[in-house]
Each structure stands twice: as C-alpha cells, then as structure tokens.
N, C-alpha and C positions, 0 to 999 in steps of 0.2 A: 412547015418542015422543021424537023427538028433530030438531032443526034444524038444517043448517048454516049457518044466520049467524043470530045473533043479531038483526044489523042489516042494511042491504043491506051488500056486503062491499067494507064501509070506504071506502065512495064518500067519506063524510063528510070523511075523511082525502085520498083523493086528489082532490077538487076542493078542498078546501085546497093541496094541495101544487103540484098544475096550476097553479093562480088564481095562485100567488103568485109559480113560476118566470117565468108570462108575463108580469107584470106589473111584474117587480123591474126588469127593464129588456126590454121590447117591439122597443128599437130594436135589440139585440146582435146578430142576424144582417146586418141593413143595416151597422152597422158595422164588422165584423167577416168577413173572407173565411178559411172553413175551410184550415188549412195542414195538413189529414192528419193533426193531433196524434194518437195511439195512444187509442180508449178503451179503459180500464181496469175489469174487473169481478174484483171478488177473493169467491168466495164460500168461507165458513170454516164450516163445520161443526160439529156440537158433539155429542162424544165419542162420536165414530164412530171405530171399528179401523181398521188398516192392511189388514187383507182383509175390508173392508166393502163395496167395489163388488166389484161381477159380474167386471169387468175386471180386479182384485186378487185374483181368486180364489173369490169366495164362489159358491157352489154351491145355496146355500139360500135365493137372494134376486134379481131380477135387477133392476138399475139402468145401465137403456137410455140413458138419455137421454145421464147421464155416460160412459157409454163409449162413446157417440158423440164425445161431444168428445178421448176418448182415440183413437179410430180416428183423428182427424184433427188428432191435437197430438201430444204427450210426455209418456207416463207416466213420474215418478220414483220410485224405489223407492227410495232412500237420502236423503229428504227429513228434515228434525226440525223439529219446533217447539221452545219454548225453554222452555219447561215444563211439567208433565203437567198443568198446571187452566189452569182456562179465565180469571181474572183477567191474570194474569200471561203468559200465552199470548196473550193478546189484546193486552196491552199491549206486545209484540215486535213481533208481525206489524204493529203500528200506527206504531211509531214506528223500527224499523231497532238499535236497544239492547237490551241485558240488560237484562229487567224488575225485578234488581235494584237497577237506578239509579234508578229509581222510585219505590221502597219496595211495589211490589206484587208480593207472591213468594207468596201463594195467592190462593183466590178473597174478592170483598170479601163482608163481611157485615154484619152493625149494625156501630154505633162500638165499642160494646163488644168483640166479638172480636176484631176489627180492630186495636183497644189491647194484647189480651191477647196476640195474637200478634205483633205489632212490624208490622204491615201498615199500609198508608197508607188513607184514607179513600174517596180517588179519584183519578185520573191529574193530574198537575201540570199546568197548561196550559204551563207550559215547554217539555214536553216536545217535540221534534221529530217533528212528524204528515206522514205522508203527505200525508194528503188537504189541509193545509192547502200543504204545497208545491206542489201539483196546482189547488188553488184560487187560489192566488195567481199560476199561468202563465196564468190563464183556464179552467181546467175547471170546468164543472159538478159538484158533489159532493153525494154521497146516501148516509147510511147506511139501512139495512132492516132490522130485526132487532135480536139479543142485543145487550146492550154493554158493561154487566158493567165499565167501570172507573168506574162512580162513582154514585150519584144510586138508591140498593137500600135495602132494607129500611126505619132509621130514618134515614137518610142524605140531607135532604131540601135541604141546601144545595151539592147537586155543579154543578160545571157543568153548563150544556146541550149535549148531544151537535155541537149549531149552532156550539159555542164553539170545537171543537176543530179546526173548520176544515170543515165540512159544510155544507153550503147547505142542505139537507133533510133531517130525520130523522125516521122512526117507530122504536120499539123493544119493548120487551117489558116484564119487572118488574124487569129489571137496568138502569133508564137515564132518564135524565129528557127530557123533550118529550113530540110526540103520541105515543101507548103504545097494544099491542093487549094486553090481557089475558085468558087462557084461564080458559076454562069446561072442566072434564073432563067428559066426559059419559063413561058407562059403563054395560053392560047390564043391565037393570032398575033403573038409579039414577034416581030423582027426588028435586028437583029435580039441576041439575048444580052439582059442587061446585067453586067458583074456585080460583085456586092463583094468586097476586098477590103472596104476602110482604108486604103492608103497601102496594103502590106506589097503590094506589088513594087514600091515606091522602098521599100528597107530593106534591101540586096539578104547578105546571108543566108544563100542557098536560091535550089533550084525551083523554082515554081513552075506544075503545068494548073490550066485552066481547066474545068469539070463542071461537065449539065449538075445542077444541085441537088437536084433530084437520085443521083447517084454519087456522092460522092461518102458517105457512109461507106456504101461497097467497098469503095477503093481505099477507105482506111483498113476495113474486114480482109480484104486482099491483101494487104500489108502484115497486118498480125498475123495471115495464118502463113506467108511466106517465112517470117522470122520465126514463128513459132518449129515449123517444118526445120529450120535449118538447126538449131536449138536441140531440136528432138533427136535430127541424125548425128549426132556429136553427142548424144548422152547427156548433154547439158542442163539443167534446172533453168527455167525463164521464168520471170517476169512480165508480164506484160499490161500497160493502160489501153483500151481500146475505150475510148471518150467522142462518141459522137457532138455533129454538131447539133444533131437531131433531138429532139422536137421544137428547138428554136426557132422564133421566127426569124426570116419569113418563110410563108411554108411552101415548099414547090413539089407536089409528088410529080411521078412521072405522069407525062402529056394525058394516056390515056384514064387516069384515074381522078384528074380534074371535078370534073361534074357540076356539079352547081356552082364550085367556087368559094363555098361560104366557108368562115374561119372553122367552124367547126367541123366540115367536110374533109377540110385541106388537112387538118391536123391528124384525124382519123387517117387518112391515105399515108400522110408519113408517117404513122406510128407504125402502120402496118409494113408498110416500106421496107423499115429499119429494120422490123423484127426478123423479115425473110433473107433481108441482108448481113445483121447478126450472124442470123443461123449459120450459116457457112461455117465461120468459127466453133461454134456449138458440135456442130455436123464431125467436125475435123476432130475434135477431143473427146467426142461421145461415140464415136463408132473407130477410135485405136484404144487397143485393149491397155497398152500402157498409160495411156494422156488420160484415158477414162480411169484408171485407179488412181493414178498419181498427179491430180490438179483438181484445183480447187478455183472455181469460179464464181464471182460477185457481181450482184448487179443490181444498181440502185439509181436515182435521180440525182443532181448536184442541187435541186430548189425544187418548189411546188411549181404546180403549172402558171402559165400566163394567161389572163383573163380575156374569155371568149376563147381561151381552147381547149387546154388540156382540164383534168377535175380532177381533183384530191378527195372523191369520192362524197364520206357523211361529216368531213373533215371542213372547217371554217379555213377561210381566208386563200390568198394565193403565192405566188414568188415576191422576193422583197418583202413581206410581214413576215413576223413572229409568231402567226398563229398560225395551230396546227399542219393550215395545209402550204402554209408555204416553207414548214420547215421537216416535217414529216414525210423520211421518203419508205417506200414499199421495198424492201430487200430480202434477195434470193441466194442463197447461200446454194451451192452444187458442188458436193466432193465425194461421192458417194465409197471412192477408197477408204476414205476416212470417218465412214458416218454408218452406224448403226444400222440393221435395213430397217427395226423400228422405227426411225428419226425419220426416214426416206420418204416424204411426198408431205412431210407433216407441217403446221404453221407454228408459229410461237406469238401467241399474241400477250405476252406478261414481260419478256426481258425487255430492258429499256437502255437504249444504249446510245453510240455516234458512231461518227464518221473519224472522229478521233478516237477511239476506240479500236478503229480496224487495223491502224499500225502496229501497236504491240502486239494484237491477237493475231496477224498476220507472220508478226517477224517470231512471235514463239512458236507459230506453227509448221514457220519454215526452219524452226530450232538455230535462229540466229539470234546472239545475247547484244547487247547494246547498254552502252553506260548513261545514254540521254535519260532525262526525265520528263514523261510527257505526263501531256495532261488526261490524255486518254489511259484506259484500261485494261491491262491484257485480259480479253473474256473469251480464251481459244475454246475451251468446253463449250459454250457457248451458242459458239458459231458451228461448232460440230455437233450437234444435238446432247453432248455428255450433260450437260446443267442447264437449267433455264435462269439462271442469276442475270441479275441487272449488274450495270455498273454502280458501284457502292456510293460516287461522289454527287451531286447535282451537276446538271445540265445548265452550262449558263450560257444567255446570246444578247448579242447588243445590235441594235440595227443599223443595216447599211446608213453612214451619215446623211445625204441623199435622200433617205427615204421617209422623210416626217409625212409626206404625202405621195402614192402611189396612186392611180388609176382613179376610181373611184374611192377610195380610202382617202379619210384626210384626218389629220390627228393623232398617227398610228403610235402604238407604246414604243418608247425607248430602247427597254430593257425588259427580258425576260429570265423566267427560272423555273427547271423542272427538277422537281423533287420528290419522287416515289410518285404518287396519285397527283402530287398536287403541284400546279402553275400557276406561277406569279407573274404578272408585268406590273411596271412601274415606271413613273419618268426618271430620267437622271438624276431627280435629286428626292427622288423617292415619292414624289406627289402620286396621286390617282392612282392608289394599288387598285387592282384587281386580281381576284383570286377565281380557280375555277377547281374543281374537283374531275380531273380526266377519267377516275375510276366510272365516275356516274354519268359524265358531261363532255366526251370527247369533242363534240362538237361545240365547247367552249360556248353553252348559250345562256347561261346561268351566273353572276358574277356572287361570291360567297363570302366577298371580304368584310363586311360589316358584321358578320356572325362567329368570322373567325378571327378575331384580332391578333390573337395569341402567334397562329401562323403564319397570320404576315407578316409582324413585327419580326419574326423570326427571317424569312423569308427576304423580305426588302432588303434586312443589317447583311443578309451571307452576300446580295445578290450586288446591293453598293458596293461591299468591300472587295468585290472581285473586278467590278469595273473602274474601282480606281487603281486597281491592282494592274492593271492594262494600261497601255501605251493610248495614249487618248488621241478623237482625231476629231476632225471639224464639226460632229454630230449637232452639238448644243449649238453652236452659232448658226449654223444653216436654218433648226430648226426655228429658233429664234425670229429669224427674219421668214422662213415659209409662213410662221403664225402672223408676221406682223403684216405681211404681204394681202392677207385676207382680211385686215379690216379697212 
C-alpha cells in the first residue's frame, strides 16, 4: 500500500506562499504599469547526461514536454557548466563567477568535510546573485527545489535561501526555509523509509514529508502558483525551478517500478519529471502573454551518474572534467523574442557556460549591473540573433574530493577549453593532455606530443588562472588518494 502525498499536496506550503505574495503589497499592480519586462524561468536539473532528452538522442526514454520547448526555441550542444557537482555548479549558474571565488569547488556537506576539504560552509551573501539584481529591478522571485549552497546536513546557521535575494522559497534537504522532504517508498517496503540527511533536525521553517516519487510535482506546483500570482499584478518574475531529479536514489512511482534495475529506475524518473515539468510549461505556452513575454532555460547542474543517466557519444561522467561530466544539453524557449527562423533550430558551434547566463540573462531583462563577472553577456546568442562563442577560455578545477571517482582513478586536476581545443593538466602542470573537440568530441585521441606549441600556451593561461583562485584542499587530498594505492 502506498500513497502519494502524505499530506494534501503542499497546499500547506502554497497558501502560505499565495497569502503572503498578496499581501506583502496588494497595491503593486495599481501602482505599477507592466513595461514587458522578460520573465525568467531557469529550470536546472540534477545529474542528468547530455543525451538524456529524447531531443539529445536518447532512444530509451521519451521527454515530450522538453522537446516541445526545443521544437520552438534552441537547442545547444556545446553548452558547460562550471563544474561536474552540483555545489559549485550551482553556485555559477547563480551568481555569473567561478565557484572558486567562493570557496565552493564540491558539493557541501557537515562542517567537518567541508574543513577537511578546504570547501566553505555556504555561499557568501556577497556574493553577486541573479535573482537579487532581478529583485531589486522589481521582479518577482521564487526559488523551487535543490539548493545545495548552504543550510545541509549539520549546517544549521546558513542563510535563508529569502536572504539571497528570493522572495519565496521552498527547497529540499540541501537548504534552509519551508522544505519538502522525501519518503522512498519501494515495492513491498513498509513502512517508507526518509532520506532527509538530518535537515528535519535544523528548524528554519515549515517541513511537510512527500512520497519521492512526487515531489518534483510539488516544487512544479509551487512555481506555477507564484508564477500565477506574479502574472495577476502585472509583475515581471523570476523564477529557479531545480529539481531534485535525476539524483539518486531513484524512486519513480510504485507502478512504474519494473525490473528495478538502475537503469530502468532512472528512465522512469526522467520520464516522471518531464510530465511533471510540463505543467509549468503547459501554464506559459498556452497564456498568450507568458508565451510571448518569458523566456525559459533548461539544462543539467553536472553529467550523469554512473549506471544511469548517459552523456550520449560524450566521454566520462559527473565529478570529472571530461566532456560528459561537464557538458550539459540546453534549451533556450522564448519565442516572443526569437526569430521564427531560430525557432525548433540547434546550435552546435557556440561555446559558452553557465556563467555565462547571468549577464546574458540580466541584459535580456535590460538590467545594468556594475559587477564584473566572469561570464559573458552572449544575449544574441541565446536568442538565435548570432552564433558567437564566448570570446574568453573555459577554465575548471576539479571537485578536491575527486582525484578518484567511481571507477575512474587518477582523474586531471585542471582543465581548459579554448575554441576547438581542451587541455588538462595536473596542478602543477605535469601530464598535459590535449584533445582537438572539433575532430574528437569524444576526447579519444590525446594530441599533445604533436602540438607543443599549444600547450605550452594552454597550461601558462590554465596555471595562472588557478593560482589566480582561492585554493582549497585539492593537492593534499590528492596526494594522500595516490599514496593510499600503493
């Protein structure tokens, strides 16, 4: 026997979030005449492949809803995030820098490993947030979902996700405020067993409990609640809709079980998510104003995890530097603002980030900012107007943590992409490896013995960027991972 909600689903939560958007100020549409501002939905995914929609290829799973928004946006294929885990991944896409200025270069965990690995506790509120430049032009803002830079495990003094420039948040067991936390339910399991990490245990705010299996939805039901309240006030929003989905572990619903096996379970969630997505989708593509005036993103926070998700003809997984743990599949949907040439088309030549999306975001929302990030504003870009790259190189350092992953042992330190061509190297510059991605996407060819010239080039940009960063425990850990194997 089994239920899906626990409670009714998270009404609890959304008449809190309703009651308070209306109430914070009642008069803002009277005051306030809509100027078209752009809304904003960035939905980030978690550690899903780069051939994880139907639209990217996958053959074993279909996700309709997203490749709807691909038939009538721009699929990129040369997109990256800024690191293979989801701390540090998140904290790019949030803030427009290298999450080594941060001090978050893996994912967070108690204080203790946190310490042991040179990683910071939780995002600095210095830091330069999207949502709070968007908040402070007059958007509405809402996070939904994972959050994962602070407020986890024993970690009970992080900011509130509200702090960081969100008007409303619910999240999960990576985040402080109101929280849905999952119940696994599994075939023949009584009772069903929680998976919370302690957050039930760090007060700041309301928590209800949720079969896992649904609780996607009830982020989807969140954003479109806020988004509705937003839309009747005339208001411009923001919003992050960040699944906790395709993470493990994987629970679809009871009847889609089946054999059980990782790769079954993961199919079942991807598909899950996508029909749960859609709702939001559904809510902006069928109002004739949200459908001109909002623009939607949707991409992975890291490559998949081994034995489920697949980053398609792409090398490697989440946690590495190659391709497919850093390479995610993104879907740009604005069609108010996009060509109908552009409309259903791919871009497989621009080469950009996740840092990236902040300026191209905040000029699209025609908000100016005196920060200097490291990203680029590429608004043409993302609107089909140009196919330009970002003009700088791509640099990553790997989670400290990670000298050995999975079946991976050894893995490079440091990488760099620069037009066609990818560098790793250790920290101190040993064992370059070069690959030519024009020829060799699948990084299976190593070129540096032939090309001296550009790696010596390659290594001096790729050292002096990471000494140029806030250093964390990387070199000692790995240190001792090497010395550990003989």
């Amino acid at each position: 026997m089994t239920s899906k909600y626990l409670f009714p689903p998270a009404k609890f939560i959304f008449s809190f979030l309703t009651a308070s958007m209306l109430t914070t100020d009642e008069s803002w549409a009277d005051q306030h005449q809509s100027d078209q501002k752009l809304n904003i939905i960035l939905v980030f995914i978690d550690d899903m492949g780069w051939g994880d929609f139907s639209c990217f290829g996958n053959t074993d799973a279909e996700t309709p809803n997203i490749d709807r928004l691909a038939q009538e946006g721009i699929a990129f294929e040369q997109f990256y995030v800024n690191s293979p885990i989801c701390s540090p991944s998140r904290v790019a896409i949030s803030t427009g820098q290298y999450p080594q200025r941060w001090g978050i270069t893996s994912y967070l965990n108690n204080r203790k490993s946190n310490a042991v690995r040179g990683v910071r506790d939780w995002l600095d509120l210095n830091a330069p947030m999207l949502a709070r430049f968007l908040h402070d032009d007059g958007y509405a803002t809402g996070h939904f979902g994972k959050w994962h830079m602070g407020g986890q495990r024993d970690v009970h003094e992080a900011p509130l996700i509200t702090d960081y420039g969100f008007d409303e948040s619910i999240t999960n067991f990576e985040g402080l405020g109101a929280r849905v936390l999952p119940l696994k339910y599994s075939p023949g399991t009584q009772p069903p067993v929680p998976h919370n990490l302690g957050s039930h245990t760090l007060g700041h705010g309301p928590v209800i409990w949720h079969d896992r299996a649904f609780v996607t939805e009830t982020f989807t039901e969140a954003a479109v609640a806020f988004a509705k309240v937003a839309a009747s006030r005339n208001q411009p929003f923001y919003l992050n809709l960040w699944p906790d989905d395709v993470h493990t572990p994987m629970h679809p619903p009871l009847h889609k079980w089946g054999d059980g096996s990782k790769r079954h379970l993961y199919l079942q969630v991807l598909e899950t998510m996508d029909t749960q997505l859609g709702v939001l989708f559904d809510l902006v593509h069928n109002d004739k104003n949200l459908r001109h005036n909002t623009l939607i993103a949707v991409c992975s926070d890291n490559g998949p995890e081994v034995g489920f998700g697949s980053a398609g003809h792409l090398r490697g997984h989440k946690a590495t530097l190659f391709e497919g743990g850093i390479r995610s599949s993104l879907i740009v949907w604005a069609p108010g603002r996009m060509d109908k040439e552009v409309q259903g088309t791919r871009n497989s030549s621009s080469i950009f980030s996740a840092i990236d999306l902040v300026p191209s975001l905040l000029s699209v929302a025609d908000v100016d900012t005196s920060v200097t990030f490291d990203g680029e504003n590429l608004e043409e870009t993302l609107l089909g107007k140009s196919k330009a790259s970002r003009s700088q190189p791509l640099y990553f350092r790997r989670p400290p943590d990670r000298e050995n992953f999975r079946h991976y042992k050894g893995l490079p330190d440091l990488a760099v992409r620069d037009g066609k061509w990818k560098l790793f190297c250790d920290y101190d510059g040993a064992n370059p490896v070069l690959y030519d991605l024009s020829k060799d996407p699948a990084e299976t060819t190593n070129i540096a013995s032939n090309n001296g010239n550009i790696v010596k080039r390659l290594e001096a940009q790729l050292l002096k960027w990471n000494a140029s960063m806030p250093a964390d425990n990387g070199p000692e850990l790995g240190r001792l991972a090497r010395a550990a194997k003989k």
